[in-house]
C-alpha distance (Angstrom), angle and dihedral (degrees) to the residues before:
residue distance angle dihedral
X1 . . .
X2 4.08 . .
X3 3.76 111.2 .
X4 3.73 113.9 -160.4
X5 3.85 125.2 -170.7
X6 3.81 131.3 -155.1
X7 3.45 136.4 -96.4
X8 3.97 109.6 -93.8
X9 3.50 89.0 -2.9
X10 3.99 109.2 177.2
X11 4.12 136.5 14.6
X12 3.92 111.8 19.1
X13 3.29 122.9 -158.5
X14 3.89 107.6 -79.7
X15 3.96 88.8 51.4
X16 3.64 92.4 45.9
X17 3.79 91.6 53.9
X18 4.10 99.1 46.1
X19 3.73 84.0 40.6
X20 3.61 87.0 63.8
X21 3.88 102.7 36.5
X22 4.16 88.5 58.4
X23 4.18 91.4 53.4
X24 3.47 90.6 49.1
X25 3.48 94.4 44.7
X26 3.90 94.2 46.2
X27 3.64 89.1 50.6
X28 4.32 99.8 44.4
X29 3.74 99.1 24.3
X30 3.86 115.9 101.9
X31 3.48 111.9 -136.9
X32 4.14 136.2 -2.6
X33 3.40 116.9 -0.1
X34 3.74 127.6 -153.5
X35 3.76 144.7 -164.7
X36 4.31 113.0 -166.4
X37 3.74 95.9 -137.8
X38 3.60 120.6 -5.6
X39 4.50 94.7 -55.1
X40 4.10 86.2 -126.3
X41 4.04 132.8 14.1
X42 3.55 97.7 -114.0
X43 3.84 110.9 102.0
X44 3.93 95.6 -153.0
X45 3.81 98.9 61.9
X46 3.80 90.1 46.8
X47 3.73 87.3 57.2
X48 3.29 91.5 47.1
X49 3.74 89.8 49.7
X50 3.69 93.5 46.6
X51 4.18 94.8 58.0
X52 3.93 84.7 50.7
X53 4.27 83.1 66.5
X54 4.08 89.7 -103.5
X55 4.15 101.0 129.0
X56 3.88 120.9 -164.5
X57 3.89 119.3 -127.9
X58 3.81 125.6 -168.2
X59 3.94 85.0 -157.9
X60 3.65 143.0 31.0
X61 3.90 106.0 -78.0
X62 3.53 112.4 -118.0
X63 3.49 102.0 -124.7
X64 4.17 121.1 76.0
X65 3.91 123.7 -130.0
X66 4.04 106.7 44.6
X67 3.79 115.5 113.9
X68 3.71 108.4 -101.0
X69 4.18 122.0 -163.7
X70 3.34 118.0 -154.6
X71 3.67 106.9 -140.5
X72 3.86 136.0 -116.4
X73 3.93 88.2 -90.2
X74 3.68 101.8 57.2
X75 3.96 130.4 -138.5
X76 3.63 128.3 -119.8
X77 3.89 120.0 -87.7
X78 3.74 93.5 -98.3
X79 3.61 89.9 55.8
X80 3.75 93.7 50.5
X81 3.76 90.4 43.0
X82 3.82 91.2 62.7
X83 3.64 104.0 35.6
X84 4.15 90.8 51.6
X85 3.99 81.7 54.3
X86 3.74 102.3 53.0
X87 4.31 102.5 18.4
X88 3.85 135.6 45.3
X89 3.38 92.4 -103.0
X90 3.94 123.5 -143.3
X91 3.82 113.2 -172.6
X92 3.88 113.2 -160.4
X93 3.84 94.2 156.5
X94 3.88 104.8 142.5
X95 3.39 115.1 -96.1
X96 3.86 91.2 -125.2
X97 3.51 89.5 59.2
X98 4.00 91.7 51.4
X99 3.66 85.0 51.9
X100 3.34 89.3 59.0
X101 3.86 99.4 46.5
X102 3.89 89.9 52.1
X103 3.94 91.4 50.2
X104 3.87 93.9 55.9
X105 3.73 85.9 45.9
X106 3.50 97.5 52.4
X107 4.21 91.2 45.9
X108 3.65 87.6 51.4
X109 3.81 89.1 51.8
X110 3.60 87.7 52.4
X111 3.69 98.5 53.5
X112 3.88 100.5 -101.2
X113 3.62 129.2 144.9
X114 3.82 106.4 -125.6
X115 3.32 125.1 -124.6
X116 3.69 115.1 -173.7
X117 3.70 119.1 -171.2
X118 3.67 113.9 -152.0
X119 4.21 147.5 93.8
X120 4.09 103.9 -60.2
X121 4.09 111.3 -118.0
X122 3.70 93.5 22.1
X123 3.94 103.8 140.5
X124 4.38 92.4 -129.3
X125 4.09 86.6 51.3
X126 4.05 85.3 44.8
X127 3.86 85.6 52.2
X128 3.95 94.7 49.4
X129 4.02 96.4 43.9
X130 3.75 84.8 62.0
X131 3.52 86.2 72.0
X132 3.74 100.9 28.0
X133 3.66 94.1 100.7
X134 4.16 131.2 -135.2
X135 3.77 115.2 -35.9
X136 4.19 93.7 22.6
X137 3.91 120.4 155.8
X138 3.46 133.9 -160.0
X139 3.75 119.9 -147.8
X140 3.86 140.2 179.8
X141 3.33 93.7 -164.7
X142 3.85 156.2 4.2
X143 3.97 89.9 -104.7
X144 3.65 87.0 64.7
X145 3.89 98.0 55.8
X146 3.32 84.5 61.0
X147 4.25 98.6 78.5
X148 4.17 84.4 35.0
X149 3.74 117.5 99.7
X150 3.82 105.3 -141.0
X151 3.76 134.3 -166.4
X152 3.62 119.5 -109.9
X153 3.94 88.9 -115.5
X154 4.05 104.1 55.8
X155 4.10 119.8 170.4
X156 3.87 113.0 -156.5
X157 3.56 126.1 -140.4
X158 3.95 128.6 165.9
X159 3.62 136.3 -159.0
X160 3.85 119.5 -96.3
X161 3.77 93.6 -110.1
X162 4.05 99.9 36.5
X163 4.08 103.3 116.4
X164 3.62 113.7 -119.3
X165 4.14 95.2 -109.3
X166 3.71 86.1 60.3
X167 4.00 97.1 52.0
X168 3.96 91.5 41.6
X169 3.76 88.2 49.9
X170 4.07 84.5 55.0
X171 3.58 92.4 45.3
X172 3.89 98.8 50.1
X173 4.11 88.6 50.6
X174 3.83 82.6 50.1
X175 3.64 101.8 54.0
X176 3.98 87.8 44.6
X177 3.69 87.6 60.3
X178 3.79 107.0 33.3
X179 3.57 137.5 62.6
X180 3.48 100.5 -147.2
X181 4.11 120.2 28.2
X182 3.87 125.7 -173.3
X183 4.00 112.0 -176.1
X184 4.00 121.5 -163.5
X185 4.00 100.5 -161.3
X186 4.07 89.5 -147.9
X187 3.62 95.1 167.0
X188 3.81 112.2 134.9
X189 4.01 109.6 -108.5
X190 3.80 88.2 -138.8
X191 3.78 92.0 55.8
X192 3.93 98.1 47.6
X193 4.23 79.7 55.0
X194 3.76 98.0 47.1
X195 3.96 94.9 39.9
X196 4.20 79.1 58.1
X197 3.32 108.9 41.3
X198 4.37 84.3 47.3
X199 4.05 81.6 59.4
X200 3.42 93.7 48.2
X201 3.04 104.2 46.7
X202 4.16 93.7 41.2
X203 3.74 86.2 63.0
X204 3.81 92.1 57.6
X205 4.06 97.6 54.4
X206 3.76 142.4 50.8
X207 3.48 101.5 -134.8
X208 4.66 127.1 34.6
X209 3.63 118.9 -158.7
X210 4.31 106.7 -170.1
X211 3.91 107.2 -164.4
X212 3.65 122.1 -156.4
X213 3.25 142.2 90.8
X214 3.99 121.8 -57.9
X215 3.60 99.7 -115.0
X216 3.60 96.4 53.0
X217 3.55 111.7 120.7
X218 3.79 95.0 -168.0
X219 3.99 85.3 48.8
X220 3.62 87.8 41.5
X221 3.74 93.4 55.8
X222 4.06 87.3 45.9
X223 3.90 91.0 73.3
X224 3.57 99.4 41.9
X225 3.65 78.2 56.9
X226 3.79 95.5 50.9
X227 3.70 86.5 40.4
X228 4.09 91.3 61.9
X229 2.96 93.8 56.2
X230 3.49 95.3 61.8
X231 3.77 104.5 -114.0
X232 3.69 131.7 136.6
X233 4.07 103.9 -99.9
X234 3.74 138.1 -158.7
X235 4.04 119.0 -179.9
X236 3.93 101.6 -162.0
X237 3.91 124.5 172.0
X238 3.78 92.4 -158.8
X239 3.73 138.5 24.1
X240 4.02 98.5 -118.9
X241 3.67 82.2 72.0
X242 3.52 95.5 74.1
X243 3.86 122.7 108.4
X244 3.77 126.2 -153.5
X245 3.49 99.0 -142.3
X246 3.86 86.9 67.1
X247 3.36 88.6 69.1
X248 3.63 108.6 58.0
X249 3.42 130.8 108.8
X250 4.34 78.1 15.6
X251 3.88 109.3 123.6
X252 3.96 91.5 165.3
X253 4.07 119.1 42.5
X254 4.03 120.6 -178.1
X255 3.93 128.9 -155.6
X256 3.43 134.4 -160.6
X257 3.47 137.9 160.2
X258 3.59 154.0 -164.0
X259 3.43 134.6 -90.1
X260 3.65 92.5 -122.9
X261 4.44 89.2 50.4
X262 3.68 108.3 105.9
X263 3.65 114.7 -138.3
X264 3.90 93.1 -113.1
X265 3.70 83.8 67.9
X266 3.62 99.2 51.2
X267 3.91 95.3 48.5
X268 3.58 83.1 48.8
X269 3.62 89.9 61.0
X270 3.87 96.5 52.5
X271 3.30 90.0 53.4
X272 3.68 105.1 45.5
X273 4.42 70.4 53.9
X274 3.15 99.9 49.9
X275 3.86 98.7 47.8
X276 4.15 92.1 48.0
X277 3.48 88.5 55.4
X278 4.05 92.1 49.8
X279 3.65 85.1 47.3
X280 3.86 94.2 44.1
X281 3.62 84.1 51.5
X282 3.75 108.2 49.8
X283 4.28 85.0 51.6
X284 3.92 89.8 54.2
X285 4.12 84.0 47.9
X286 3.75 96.5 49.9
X287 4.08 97.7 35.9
């Protein structure tokens, strides 16, 4: 069996970078240390995190003075506003994100309706609706515009991890409606590439395993990917979730992952691979 991973398979660069600001900070800050949210959606690392002393909070703590990170995902303005007034505040929020945030500012500013294109309740759309503006929408798809009443002067703006189909199915229900349309392509370079090389690489194999952690959305929107193109799919956070008899009759298996999957994870997968098919092996010898 020939297992075959993906092209930049794993933590991108925004993940990479507030993965790093909370060790450092669990290891030099004095004190408690905090993440808002877990600081990525994969349930291992914030373990991890968590044994190192850094505890995540779904709200502000209620006592002042602790070193707070804001996670990956960002929070609105208000949000930011207080913590920076009561915590030592570390922002890792990926820079895409912040993009994002000061693009629906700036098309509220201007007078446009906002039309954010993303999965409703997701903590990073959260973050960007804080500066969205009065009269802001969040959609998941073009369907829904159509029981929306819009302005004639709409801005566009899409979550990091939306694919590009999705936001230019948004934007062409948009321009129908509106008389004046202003799009902000916000869509994280590293998740157009993944979201590819997961196609291409689907197309080449009988069998996808997507690792990261279930309430990914970027991971998520890997195996509807895989999925399309037909293949038989299993989204796993860990590699003891593997079963053998997924694997038979399988000569070619893919991987991919999330950008939120630490590399430990992955390699953990290939292995857990490799040693089913030594296994699977040795029975075919000895039957």
């Amino acid at each position: 069996m020939e297992i075959l991973l993906a092209a930049n398979a794993g933590f991108c660069f925004g993940v990479k970078r507030a993965i790093n600001m909370a060790f450092e900070a669990a290891e030099n800050c004095e004190g408690e240390v905090y993440t808002l949210g877990p600081i990525i959606h994969n349930p291992q690392v914030v373990e991890k995190l968590g044994s190192e002393g850094v505890k995540s909070v779904n709200d502000l703590p209620s006592e002042g003075g602790a070193t707070l990170i804001v996670r990956t995902h960002g929070v609105p303005p208000a949000v930011m506003e207080e913590a920076q007034q009561r915590f030592n505040v570390i922002d890792a929020t990926c820079p895409f994100v912040k993009k994002a945030q000061e693009d629906a500012h700036q098309l509220a500013e201007e007078g446009y309706q906002v039309v954010l294109v993303g999965d409703k309740g997701h903590p990073e759309v959260t973050s960007i609706m804080g500066s969205a503006g009065k009269g802001a929408v969040v959609v998941e798809s073009a369907e829904e515009l159509k029981d929306i009443r819009l302005k004639k002067r709409i801005g566009v703006i899409v979550q990091t991890t939306q694919s590009f189909e999705n936001l230019a199915a948004v934007v062409t229900e948009c321009l129908a409606r509106g008389k004046v349309v202003k799009v902000f392509n916000t869509i994280c370079n590293s998740t157009t590439v993944r979201q590819e090389a997961t196609r291409e690489l689907a197309r080449k194999v009988d069998l996808m395993l997507v690792v990261g952690g279930r309430n990914s959305a970027n991971t998520t929107r890997l195996t509807t990917i895989c999925l399309d193109e037909g293949k038989t799919t299993y989204h796993i956070e860990v590699p003891e979730e593997i079963r053998e008899e997924w694997l038979e009759k399988v000569e070619k298996v893919g991987i991919t992952a999330g950008a939120s999957t630490p590399e430990w994870i992955i390699n953990g997968v290939v292995e857990k691979l490799k040693e089913l098919e030594k296994s699977r092996a040795t029975a075919l010898k000895n039957s």
